[in-house]
C-alpha atoms as a printed R data frame, in Angstrom:
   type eleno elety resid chain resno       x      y       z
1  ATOM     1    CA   UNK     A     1 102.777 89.755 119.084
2  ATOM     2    CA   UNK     A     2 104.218 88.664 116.132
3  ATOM     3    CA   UNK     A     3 103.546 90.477 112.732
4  ATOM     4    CA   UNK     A     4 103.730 88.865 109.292
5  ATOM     5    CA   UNK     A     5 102.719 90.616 105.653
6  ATOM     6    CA   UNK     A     6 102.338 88.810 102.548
7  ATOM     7    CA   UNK     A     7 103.230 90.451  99.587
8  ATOM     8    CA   UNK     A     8 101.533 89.749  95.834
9  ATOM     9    CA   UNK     A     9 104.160 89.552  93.609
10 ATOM    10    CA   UNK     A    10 104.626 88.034  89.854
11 ATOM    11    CA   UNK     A    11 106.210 84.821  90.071
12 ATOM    12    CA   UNK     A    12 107.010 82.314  87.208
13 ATOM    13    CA   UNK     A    13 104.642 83.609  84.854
14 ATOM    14    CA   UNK     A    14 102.186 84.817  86.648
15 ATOM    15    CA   UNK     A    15 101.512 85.888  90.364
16 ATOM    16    CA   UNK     A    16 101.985 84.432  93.578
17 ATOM    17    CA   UNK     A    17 102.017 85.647  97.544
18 ATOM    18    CA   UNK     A    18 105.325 85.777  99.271
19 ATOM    19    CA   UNK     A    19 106.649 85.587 103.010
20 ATOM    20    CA   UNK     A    20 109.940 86.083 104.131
21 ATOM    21    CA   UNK     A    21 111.522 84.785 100.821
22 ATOM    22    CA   UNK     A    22 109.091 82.229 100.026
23 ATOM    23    CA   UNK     A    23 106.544 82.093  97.343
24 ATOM    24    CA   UNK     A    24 103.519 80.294  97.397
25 ATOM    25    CA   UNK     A    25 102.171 78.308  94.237
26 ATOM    26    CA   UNK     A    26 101.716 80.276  91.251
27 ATOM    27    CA   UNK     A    27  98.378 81.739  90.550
28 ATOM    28    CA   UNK     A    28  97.148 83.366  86.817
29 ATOM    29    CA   UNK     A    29  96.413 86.547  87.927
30 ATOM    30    CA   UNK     A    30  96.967 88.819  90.902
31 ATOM    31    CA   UNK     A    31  92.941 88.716  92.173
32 ATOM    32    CA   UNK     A    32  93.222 84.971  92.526
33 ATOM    33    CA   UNK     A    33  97.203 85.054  93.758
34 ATOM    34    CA   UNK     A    34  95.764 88.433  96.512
35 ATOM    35    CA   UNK     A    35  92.543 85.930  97.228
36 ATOM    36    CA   UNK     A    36  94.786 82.985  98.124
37 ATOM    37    CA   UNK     A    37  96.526 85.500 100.486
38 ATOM    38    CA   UNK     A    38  93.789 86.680 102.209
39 ATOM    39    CA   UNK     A    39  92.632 82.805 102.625
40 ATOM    40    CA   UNK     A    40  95.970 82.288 104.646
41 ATOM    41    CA   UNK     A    41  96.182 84.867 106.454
42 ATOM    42    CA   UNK     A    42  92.657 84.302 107.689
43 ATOM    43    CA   UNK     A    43  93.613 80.937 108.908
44 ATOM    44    CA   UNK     A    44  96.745 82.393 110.411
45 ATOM    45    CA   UNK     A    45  94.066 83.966 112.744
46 ATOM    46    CA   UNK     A    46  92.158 81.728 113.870
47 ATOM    47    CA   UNK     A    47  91.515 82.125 117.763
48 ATOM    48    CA   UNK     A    48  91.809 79.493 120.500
49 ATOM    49    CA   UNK     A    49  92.814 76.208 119.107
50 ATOM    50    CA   UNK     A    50  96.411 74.613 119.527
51 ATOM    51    CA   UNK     A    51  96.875 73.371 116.079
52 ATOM    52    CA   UNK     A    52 100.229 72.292 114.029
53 ATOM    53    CA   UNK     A    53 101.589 74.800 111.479
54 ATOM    54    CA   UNK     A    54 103.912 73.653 108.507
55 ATOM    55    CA   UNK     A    55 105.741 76.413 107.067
56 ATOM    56    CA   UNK     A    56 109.223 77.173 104.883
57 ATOM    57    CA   UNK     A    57 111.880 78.583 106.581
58 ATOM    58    CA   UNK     A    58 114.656 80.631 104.297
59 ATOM    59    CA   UNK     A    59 116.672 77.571 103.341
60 ATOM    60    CA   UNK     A    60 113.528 75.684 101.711
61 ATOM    61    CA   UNK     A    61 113.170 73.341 104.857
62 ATOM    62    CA   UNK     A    62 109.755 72.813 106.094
63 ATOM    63    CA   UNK     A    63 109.131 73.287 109.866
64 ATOM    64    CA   UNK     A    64 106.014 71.836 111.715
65 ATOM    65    CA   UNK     A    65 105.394 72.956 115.088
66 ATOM    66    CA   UNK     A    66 103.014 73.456 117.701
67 ATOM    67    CA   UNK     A    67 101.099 76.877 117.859
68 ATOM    68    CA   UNK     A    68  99.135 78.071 120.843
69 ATOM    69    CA   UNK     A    69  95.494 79.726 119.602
70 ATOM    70    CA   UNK     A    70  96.076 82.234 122.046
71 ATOM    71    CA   UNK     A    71  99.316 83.434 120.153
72 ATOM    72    CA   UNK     A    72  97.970 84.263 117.253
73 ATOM    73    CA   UNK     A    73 100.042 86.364 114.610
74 ATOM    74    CA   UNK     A    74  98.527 89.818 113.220
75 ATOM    75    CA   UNK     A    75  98.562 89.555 109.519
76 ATOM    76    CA   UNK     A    76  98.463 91.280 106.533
77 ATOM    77    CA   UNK     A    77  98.235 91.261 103.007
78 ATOM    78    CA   UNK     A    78  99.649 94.050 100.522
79 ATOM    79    CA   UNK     A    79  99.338 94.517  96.552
């Protein structure tokens, strides 16, 4: 199974969560930059339903693909 953490950082001012190099939208404080997280990650989890994911790889190019809802990542969120 695939693992994946976000991380609350600050980011342009103010806070954001970050995977793999990529920053999410920038938030005002960390509470509301750690809540968006948590949002995410929930939906990351969500069992049995095929559904398309859009994501950022390294380079800044966005991917969508097909995931299973059996093969669901475990997530979490730190900071």
């Amino acid at each position: 199974m695939v693992q994946i953490t976000y991380r609350i950082v600050e980011h342009d001012g103010g806070w954001a969560y970050q995977l793999a190099g990529t920053y999410s939208e920038t938030y005002p404080d960390h509470d509301a930059a750690r809540a968006a997280a948590i949002a995410v990650s929930r939906e990351q989890k969500v069992p049995d339903e095929n559904t398309l994911i859009e994501y950022a790889d390294a380079s800044g190019n966005w991917i969508t693909e097909r995931a299973d809802g059996h093969d669901r990542p475990e997530v979490d969120v730190e900071g």
